[in-house]
C-alpha positions as CSV (number, residue, x, y, z in Angstrom):
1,X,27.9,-67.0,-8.9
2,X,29.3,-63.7,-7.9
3,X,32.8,-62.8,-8.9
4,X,35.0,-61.5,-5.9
5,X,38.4,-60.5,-6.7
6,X,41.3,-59.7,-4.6
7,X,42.6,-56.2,-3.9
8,X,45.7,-57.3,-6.0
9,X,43.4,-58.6,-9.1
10,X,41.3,-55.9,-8.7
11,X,44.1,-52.9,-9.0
12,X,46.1,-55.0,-11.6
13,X,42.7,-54.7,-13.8
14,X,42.0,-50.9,-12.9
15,X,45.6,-50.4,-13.8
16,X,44.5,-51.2,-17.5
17,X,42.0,-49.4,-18.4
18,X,41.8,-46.5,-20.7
19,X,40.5,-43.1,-18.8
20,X,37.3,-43.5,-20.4
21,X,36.8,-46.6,-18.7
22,X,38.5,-45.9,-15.4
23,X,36.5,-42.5,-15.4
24,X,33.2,-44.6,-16.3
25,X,33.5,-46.8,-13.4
26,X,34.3,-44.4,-10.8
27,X,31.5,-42.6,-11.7
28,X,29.2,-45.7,-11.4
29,X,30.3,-46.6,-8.0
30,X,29.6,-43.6,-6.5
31,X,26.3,-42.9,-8.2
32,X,25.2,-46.2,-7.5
33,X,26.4,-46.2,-3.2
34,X,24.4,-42.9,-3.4
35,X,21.9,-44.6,-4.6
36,X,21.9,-47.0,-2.0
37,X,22.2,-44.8,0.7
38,X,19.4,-42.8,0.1
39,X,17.1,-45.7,-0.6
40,X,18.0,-47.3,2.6
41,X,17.8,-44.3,4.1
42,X,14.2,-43.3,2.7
43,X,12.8,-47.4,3.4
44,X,13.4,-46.5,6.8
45,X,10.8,-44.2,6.9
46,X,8.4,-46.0,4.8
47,X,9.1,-44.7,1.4
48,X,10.1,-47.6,-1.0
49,X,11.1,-46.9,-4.1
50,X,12.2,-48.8,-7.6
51,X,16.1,-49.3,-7.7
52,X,16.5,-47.1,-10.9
53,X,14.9,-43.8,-9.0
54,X,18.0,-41.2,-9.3
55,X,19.1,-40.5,-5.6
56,X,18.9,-37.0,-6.4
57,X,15.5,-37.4,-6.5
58,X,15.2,-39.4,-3.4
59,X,17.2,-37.4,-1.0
60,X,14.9,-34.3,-1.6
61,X,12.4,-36.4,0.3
62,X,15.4,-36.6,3.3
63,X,15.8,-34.4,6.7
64,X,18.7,-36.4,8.0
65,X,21.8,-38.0,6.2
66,X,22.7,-38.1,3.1
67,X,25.9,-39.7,1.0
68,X,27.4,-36.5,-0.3
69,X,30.7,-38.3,-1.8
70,X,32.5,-41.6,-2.5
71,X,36.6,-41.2,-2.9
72,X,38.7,-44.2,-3.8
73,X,42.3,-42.9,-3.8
74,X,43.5,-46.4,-5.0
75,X,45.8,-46.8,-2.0
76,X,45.8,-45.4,1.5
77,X,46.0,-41.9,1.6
78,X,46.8,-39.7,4.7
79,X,44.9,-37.4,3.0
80,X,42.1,-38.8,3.1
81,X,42.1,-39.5,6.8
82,X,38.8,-40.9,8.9
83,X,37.8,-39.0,11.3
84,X,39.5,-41.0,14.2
85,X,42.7,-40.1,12.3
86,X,43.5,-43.4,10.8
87,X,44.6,-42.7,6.6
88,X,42.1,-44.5,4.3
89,X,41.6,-46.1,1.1
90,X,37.9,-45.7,0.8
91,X,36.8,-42.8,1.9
92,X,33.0,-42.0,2.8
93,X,31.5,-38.3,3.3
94,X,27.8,-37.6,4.3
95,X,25.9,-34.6,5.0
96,X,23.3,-34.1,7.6
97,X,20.8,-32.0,5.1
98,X,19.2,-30.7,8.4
99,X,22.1,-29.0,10.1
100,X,24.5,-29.4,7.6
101,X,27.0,-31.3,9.6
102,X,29.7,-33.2,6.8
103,X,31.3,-36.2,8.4
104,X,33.9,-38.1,6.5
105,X,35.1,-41.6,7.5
106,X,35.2,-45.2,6.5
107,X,33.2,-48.2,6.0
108,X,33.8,-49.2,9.5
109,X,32.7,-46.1,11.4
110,X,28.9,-45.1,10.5
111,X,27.4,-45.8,13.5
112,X,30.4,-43.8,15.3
113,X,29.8,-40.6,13.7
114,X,26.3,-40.5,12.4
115,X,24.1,-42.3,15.1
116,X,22.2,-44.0,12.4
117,X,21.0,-46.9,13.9
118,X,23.2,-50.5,13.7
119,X,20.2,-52.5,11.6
120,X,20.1,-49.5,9.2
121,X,24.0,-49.6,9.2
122,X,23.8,-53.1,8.3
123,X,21.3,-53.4,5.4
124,X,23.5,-50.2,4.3
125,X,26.8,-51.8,4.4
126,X,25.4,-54.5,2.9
127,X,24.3,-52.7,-0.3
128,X,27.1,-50.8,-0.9
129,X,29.3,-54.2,-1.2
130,X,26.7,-55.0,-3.2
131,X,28.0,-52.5,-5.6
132,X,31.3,-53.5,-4.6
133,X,30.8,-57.0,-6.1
134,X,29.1,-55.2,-9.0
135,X,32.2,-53.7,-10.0
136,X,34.2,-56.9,-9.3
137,X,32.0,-58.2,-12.2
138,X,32.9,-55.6,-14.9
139,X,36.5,-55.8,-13.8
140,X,36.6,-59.4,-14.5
141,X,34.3,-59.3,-17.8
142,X,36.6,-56.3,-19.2
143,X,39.6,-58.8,-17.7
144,X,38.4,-61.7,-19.8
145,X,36.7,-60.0,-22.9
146,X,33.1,-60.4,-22.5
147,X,31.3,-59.5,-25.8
148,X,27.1,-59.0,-25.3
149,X,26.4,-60.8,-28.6
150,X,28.2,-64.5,-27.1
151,X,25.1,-64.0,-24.7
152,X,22.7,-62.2,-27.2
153,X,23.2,-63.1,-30.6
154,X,19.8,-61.5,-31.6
155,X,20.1,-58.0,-30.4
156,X,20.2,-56.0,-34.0
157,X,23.5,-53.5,-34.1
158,X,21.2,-50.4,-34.6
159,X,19.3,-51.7,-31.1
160,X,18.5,-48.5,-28.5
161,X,19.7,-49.6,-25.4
162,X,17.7,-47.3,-22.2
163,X,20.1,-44.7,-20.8
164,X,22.0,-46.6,-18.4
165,X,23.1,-49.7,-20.4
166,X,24.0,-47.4,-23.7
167,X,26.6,-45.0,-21.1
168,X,28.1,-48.8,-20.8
169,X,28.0,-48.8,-24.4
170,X,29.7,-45.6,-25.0
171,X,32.5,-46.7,-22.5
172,X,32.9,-49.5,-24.0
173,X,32.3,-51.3,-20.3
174,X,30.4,-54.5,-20.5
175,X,26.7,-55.0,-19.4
176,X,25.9,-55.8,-15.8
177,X,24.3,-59.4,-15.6
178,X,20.9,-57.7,-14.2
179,X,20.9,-55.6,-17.0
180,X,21.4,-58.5,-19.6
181,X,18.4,-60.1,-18.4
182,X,16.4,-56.9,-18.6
183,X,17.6,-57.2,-22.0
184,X,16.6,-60.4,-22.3
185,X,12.8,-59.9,-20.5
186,X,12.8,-56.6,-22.8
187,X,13.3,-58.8,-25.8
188,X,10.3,-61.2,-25.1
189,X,8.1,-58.5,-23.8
190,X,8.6,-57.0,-27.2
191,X,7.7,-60.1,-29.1
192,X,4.2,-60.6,-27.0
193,X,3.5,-57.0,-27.8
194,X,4.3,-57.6,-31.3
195,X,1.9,-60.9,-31.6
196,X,-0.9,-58.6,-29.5
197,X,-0.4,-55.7,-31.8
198,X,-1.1,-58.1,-34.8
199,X,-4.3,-59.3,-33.5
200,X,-5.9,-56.4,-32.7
201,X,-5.4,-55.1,-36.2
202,X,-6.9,-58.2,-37.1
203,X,-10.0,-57.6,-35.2
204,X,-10.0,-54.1,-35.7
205,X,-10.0,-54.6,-39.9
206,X,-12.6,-57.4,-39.4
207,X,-14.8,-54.8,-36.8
208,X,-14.3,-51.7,-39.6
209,X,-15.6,-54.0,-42.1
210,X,-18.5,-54.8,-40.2
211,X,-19.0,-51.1,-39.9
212,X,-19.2,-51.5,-35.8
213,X,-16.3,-48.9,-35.1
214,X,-15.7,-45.2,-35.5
215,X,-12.9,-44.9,-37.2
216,X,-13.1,-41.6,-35.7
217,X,-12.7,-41.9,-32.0
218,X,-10.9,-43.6,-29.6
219,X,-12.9,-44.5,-26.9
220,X,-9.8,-44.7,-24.1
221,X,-9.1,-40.9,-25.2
222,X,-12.6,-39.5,-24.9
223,X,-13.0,-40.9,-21.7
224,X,-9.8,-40.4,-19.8
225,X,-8.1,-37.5,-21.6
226,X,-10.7,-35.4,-23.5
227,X,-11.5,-33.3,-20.7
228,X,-8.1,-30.7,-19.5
229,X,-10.3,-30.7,-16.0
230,X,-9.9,-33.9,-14.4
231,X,-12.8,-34.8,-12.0
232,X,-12.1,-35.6,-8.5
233,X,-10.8,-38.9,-7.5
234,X,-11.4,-41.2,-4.2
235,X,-8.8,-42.4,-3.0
236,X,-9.4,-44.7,0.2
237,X,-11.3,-42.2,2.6
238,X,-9.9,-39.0,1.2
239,X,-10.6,-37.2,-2.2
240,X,-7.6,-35.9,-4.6
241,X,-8.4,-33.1,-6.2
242,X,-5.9,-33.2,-9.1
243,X,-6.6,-29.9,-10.1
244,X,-5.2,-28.5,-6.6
245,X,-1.7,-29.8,-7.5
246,X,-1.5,-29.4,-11.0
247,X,0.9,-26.2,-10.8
248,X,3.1,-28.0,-8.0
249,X,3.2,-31.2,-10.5
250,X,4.1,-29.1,-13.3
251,X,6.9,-27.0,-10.8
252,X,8.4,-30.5,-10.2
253,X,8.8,-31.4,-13.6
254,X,10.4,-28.2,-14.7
255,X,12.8,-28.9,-11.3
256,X,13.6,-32.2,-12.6
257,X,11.8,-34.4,-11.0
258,X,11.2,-37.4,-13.3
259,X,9.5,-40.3,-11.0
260,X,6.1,-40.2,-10.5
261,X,6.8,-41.9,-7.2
262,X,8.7,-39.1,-5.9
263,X,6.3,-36.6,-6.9
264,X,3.2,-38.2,-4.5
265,X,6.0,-38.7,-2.2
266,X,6.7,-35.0,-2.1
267,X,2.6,-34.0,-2.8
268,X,2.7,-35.6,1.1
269,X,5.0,-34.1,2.3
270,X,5.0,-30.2,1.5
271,X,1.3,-30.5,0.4
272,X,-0.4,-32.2,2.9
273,X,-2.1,-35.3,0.1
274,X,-3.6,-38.0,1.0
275,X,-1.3,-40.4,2.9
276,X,-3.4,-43.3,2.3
277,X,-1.2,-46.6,0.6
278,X,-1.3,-49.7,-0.6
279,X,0.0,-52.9,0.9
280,X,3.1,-52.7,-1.3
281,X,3.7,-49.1,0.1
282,X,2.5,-47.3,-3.2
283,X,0.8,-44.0,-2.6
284,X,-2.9,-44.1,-3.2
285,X,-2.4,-41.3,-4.9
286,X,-0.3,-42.7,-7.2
287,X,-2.5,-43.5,-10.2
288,X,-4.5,-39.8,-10.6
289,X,-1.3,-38.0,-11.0
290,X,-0.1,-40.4,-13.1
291,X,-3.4,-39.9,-15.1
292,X,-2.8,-36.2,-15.0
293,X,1.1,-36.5,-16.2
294,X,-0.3,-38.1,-19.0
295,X,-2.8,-35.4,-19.5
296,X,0.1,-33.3,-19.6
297,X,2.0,-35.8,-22.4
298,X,-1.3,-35.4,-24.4
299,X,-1.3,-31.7,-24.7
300,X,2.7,-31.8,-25.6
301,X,3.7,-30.2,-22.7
302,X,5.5,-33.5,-21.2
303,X,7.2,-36.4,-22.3
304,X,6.6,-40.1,-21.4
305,X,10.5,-40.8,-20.9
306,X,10.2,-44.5,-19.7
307,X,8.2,-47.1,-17.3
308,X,9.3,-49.4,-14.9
309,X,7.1,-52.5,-15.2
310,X,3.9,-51.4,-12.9
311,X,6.4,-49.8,-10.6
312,X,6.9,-46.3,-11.9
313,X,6.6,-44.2,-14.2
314,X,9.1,-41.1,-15.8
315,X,8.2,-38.3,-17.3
316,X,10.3,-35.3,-18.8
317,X,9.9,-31.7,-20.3
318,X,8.8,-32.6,-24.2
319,X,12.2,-31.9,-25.3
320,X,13.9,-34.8,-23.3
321,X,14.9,-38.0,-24.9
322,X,12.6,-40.8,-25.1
323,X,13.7,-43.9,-23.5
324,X,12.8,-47.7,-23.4
């Protein structure tokens, strides 16, 4: 059950954190209503997204609004006025990326000043207290102590968390519960692949004894990556020349640009690629660049940074950390 505290509770809490901490969560809040925003934003036209996609990254895809800025000034501050006049709290600031219009308001007042429609409002609004009720949670496990190892006793000390549980780590903030049951999935996952790994070392010793495999060769390799030119792919009524966009794919990496999502999503729209998608709103394109960013990782020039189940994929310049 969520935990909802009271403004009192909740600035009583605030109130006793160290600046790390306090810094730590502000921080989180507004990254994660950015990231809200923009994926709203970009579902509305048909783009969809895994949650973990920076918003950076999304709002290059974006003609229209954006959140530029989230400011809680822990009580209400004339200085921080909506634009009606009214002194706020919680003040919101967006940008129109197209004209360059900044608007700066609260909660209450979207619709007013942006014309975003009311269901997109809604859905919105509804994220960002969401994240509101997210924070509410840390509060109260900060409040009362939570320790990860009452809830997992087996994670080892030297364990390497991904990149967004170990900045909890570092600020000594406590895990979200979505992310402990990542953990938790991440933990089994591991075991499976474990128990896999060991069989096919068992059939693999039993096939070399039988003399039935090039030691070698790998198969998977010589088809898929042994040639740098990859051949043209179908994909639904259109081909995909990968070769055509391996300069741009490269350009995006060296911008930044870590989701292979948002790469076909921007191949669409500045390059005119195939627009063709699947029913889960996947890019049909979507599997030959990935098979040419991991061209790229053979050669050394790229990194596989992390995967997202079967709904992404990240990749990095070589030097970039390597995440789970």
């Amino acid at each position: 059950m969520a935990v909802i505290l009271n403004v009192k509770e909740r600035d009583r809490i605030l109130s006793s954190l160290d600046a790390v901490q306090a810094n730590f969560l502000q921080l989180h809040l507004k990254r994660s209503k950015k990231t809200v925003f923009a994926n709203h934003m970009a579902r509305d036209k048909g783009l969809v997204f895994p949650e973990d996609v920076p918003s950076e990254e999304i709002e290059m895809l974006l003609d229209e609004w954006i959140l530029e800025d989230y400011i809680d000034n822990g009580f209400v501050n004339p200085e921080t006025p909506c634009e009606c006049g009214r002194p706020l709290r919680y003040q919101y600031i967006v940008k129109h990326k197209g004209t360059g219009t900044v608007r700066r308001f609260g909660i209450t007042h979207f619709e007013e000043h942006t014309g975003i429609p009311p269901n997109l409002i809604k859905v919105i609004v509804s994220g960002f207290n969401f994240i509101d009720y997210e924070l509410d949670e840390l509060l109260y496990k900060i409040d009362t102590g939570w320790q990860l190892q009452d809830e997992l006793s087996y994670i080892p000390e030297e364990y390497s968390f991904p990149k967004d549980m170990q900045l909890h780590v570092d600020a000594n903030v406590p895990l979200l519960n979505r992310q402990v049951k990542r953990l938790k999935l991440a933990y089994l996952a591991a075991l499976e692949e474990e128990q896999l790994l060991r069989r096919q070392m068992e059939v693999e010793v039993k096939s070399k004894q039988n003399n039935r495999v090039n030691e070698e060769q790998d198969p998977w390799q010589e088809t898929f990556f042994e040639n740098q030119e990859l051949p043209a792919i179908d994909i639904g009524h259109k081909n995909f020349v990968i070769a055509e966009y391996r300069d741009v794919i490269m350009k995006y990496v060296d911008q930044g640009i870590s989701s292979a999502r948002v790469m076909c999503e921007l191949l669409i729209k500045e390059h005119g690629a195939s627009r063709e998608r699947y029913s889960t709103s996947k890019p049909k394109i979507y599997p030959s660049v990935c098979m040419h960013l991991e061209t790229l990782v053979k050669q050394g020039n790229i990194g596989l940074i992390r995967t997202k189940n079967t709904e992404d994929r990240y990749y990095g310049k070589a030097s970039t950390p390597i995440e789970v």
